[in-house]
C-alpha positions as CSV (number, residue, x, y, z in Angstrom):
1,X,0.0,0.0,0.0
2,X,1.4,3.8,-1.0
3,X,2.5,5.8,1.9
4,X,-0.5,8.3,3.0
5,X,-0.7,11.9,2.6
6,X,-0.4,14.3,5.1
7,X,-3.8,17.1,5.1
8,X,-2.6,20.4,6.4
9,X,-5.6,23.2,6.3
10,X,-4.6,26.5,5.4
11,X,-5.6,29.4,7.8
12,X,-7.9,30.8,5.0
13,X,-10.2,26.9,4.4
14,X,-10.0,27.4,8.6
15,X,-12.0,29.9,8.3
16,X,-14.2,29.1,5.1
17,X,-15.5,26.2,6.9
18,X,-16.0,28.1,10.1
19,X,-18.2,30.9,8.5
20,X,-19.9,27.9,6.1
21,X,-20.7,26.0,9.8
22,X,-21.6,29.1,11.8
23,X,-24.3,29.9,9.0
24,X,-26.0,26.8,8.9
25,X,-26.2,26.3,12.7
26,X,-28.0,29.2,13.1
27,X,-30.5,28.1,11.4
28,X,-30.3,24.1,12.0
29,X,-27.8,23.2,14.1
30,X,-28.1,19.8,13.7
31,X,-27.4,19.8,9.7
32,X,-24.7,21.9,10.5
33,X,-23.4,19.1,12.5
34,X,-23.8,16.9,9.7
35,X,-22.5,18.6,6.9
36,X,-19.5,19.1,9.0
37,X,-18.8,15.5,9.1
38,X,-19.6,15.2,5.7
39,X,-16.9,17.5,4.5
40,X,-14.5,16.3,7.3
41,X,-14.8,13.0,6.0
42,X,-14.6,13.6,2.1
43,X,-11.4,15.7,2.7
44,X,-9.7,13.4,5.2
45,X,-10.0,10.9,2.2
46,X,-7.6,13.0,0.1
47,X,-4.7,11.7,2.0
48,X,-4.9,8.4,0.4
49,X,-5.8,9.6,-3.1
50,X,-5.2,13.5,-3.6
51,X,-5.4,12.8,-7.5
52,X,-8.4,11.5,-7.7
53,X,-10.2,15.5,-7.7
54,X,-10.0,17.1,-10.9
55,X,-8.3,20.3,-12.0
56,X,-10.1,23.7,-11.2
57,X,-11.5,24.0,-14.6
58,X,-11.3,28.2,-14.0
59,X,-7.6,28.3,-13.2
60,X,-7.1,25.7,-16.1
61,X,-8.0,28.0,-18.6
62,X,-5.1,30.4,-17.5
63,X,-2.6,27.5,-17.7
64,X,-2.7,27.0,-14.0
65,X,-3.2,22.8,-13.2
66,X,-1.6,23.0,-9.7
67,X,-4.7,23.1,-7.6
68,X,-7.5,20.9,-7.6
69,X,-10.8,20.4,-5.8
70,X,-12.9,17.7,-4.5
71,X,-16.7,18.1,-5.4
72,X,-18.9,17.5,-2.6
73,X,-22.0,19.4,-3.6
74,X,-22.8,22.5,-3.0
75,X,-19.1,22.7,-2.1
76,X,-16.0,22.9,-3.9
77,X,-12.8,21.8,-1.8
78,X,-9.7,23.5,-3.4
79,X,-6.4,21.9,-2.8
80,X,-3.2,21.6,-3.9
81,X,-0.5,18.3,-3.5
82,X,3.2,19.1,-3.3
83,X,5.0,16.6,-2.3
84,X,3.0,14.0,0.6
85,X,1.4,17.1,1.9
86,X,-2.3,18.2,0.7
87,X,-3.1,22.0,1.4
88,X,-6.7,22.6,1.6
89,X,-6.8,26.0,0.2
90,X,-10.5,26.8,0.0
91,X,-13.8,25.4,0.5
92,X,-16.4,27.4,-1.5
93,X,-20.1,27.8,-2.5
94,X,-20.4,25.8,-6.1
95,X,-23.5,28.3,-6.7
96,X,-21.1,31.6,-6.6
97,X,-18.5,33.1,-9.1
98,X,-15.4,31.5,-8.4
99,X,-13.5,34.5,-9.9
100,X,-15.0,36.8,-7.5
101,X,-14.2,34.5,-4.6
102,X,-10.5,34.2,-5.4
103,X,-10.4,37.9,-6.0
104,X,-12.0,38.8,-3.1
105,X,-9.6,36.3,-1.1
106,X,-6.8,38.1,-2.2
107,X,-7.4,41.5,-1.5
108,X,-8.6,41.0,2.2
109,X,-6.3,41.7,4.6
110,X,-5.1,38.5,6.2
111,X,-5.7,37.7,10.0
């Protein structure tokens, strides 16, 4: 059997998932509950295959193939592999403008 992966979350997917949780719970705490699971459990699969997502089809129309994601609907995981280590970047809404989300991450000031 291959050697796992090692999944590291970035500061910023941190916090996506925080403000994705702390939504839903206000209204149903319970699903939030669940969902969490869900997406912890989808992601913690990457570290046994991080190939299996496919290239961000935005960022592979400008020539960019080093970050992937991991469809688990309405939410797209974004990742990048280098090396045995899996960087969750970014977990976004599949429903908004991924431009304007990666634009918008960039310009905020980091915490």
């Amino acid at each position: 059997m291959d050697e796992e992966y090692k999944v590291v979350w970035t500061k910023s997917a941190v916090s996506d998932l925080e403000s994705i949780i702390e939504y839903i719970a206000e209204n149903s705490p319970l699903t939030a509950r669940a969902l969490f699971r869900k997406l912890k459990k989808q992601i913690d699969t990457l570290s046994y295959s991080p190939q299996r997502g496919r290239h961000i089809p935005e960022l592979q129309e400008q020539g960019i193939f080093l970050y992937r994601e991991l469809m688990i609907s309405p939410w797209r995981v974004m990742y990048r592999v280098h090396k045995r280590i899996v960087y969750i970047m970014a977990i976004i809404d599949s429903r908004r403008n991924v431009e304007d989300i990666l634009l918008e991450k960039l310009i905020k000031p980091q915490r």
